[in-house]
C-alpha positions as CSV (number, residue, x, y, z in Angstrom):
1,X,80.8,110.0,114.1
2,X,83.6,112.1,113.5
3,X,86.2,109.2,113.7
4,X,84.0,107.5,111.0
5,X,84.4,110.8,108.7
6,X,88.7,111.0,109.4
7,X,88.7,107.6,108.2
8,X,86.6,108.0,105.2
9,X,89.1,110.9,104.4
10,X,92.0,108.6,104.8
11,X,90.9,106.1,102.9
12,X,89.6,108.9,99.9
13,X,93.1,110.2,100.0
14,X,94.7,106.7,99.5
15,X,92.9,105.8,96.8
16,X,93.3,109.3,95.6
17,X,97.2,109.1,95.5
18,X,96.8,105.3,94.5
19,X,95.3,106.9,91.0
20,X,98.2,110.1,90.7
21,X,100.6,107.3,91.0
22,X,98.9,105.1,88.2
23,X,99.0,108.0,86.0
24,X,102.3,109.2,87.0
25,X,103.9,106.0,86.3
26,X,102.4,105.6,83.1
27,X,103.4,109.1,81.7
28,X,107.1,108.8,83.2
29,X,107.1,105.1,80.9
30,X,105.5,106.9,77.7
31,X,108.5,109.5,78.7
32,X,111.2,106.9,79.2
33,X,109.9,104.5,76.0
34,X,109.2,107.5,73.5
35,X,107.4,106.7,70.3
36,X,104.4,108.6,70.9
37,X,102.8,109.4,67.8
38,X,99.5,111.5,67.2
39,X,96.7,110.4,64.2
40,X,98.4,112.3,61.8
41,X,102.1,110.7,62.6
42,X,100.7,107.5,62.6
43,X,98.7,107.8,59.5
44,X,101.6,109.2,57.7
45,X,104.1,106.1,58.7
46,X,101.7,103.2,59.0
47,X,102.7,102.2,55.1
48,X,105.8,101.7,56.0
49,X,104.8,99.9,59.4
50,X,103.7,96.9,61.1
51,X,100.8,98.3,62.7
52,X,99.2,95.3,65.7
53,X,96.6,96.2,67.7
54,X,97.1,94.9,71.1
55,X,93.3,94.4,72.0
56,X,91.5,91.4,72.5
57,X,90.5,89.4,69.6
58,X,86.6,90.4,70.2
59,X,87.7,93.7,70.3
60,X,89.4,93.5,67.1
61,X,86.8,91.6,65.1
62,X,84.3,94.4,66.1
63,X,86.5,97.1,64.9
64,X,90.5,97.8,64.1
65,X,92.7,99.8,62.3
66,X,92.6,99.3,58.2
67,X,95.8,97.3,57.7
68,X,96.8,96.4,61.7
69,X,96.9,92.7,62.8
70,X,95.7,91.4,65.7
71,X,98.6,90.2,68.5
72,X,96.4,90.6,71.9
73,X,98.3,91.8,74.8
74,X,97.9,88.5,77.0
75,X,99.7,86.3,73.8
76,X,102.4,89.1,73.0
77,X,104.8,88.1,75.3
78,X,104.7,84.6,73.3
79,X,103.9,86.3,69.9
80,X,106.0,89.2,69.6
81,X,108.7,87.1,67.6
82,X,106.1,86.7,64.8
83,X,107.0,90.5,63.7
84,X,109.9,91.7,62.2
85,X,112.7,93.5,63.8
86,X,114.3,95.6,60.8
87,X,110.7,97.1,60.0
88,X,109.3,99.8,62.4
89,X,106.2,98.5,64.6
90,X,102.8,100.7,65.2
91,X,101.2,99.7,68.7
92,X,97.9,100.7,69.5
93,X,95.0,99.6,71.9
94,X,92.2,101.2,74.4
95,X,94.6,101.0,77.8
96,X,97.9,102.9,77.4
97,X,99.1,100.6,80.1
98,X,99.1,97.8,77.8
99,X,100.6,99.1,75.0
100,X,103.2,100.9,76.8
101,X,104.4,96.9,78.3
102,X,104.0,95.8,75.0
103,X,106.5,98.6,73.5
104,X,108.7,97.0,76.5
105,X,108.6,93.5,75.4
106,X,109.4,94.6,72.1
107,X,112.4,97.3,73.4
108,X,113.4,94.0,75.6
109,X,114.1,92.0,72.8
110,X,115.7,94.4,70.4
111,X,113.4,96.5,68.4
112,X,114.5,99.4,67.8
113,X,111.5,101.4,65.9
114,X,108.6,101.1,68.1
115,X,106.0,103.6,68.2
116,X,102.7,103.8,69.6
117,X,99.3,105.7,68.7
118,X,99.1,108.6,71.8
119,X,95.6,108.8,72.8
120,X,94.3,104.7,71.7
121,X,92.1,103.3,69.6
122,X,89.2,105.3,71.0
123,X,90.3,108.6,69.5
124,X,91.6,107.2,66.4
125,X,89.8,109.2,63.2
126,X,91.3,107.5,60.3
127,X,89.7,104.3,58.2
128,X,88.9,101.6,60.1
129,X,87.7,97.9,59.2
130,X,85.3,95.7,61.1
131,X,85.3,92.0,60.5
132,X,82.9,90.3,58.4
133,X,82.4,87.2,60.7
């Protein structure tokens, strides 16, 4: 029984450092990418932006950001032309994984003023829209 429990413990601490290294990885991009911005930050530039929310279409039609389009992040690698390079872009989603390879794509190809909202949609307290469909 006791081998059973050291392999249990292996296989906790795998997965375990499998996570820290998710979460790792994903701060060290939002460090190497910049253009975090808080609620406030975004809501005070989002005039001036193109803000696209990076969820899925259901997603969106259920609830998004007053004034954000809708470029889901399995289409934005074929998409991402459709926005403008010489105007700053707002990013946002639920998964800071996807919008942190979106804000990639985007650096990739030449954009310059990318941000994206810090903690997602989830925590987002400004006005928001739902579709009427």
């Amino acid at each position: 029984m006791s081998t059973f429990l050291i392999v249990l413990d292996i296989i906790l601490a795998v997965i375990l450092l499998v996570f820290l290294g998710f979460w790792a990885y994903n701060r060290i991009q939002a460090k190497r990418f910049g253009g975090e911005l808080t609620n406030d930050e975004f809501k005070s530039g989002m005039h001036k932006a193109q803000i696209i929310d990076v969820r899925e279409a259901d997603e969106f039609k259920h609830s998004h950001i007053d004034g954000a389009r809708n470029i889901p992040y399995t289409m934005f690698k074929y998409q991402y032309s459709e926005l403008r390079p010489d105007l700053p872009v707002y990013l946002y989603s639920d998964s800071l994984t996807m919008t942190l390879r979106c804000v990639g794509v985007l650096r990739k190809h030449g954009f310059s003023k990318v941000s994206y909202l810090k903690d997602g949609f989830a925590e987002w307290n400004g006005r928001k829209k739902a579709s009427k469909n």
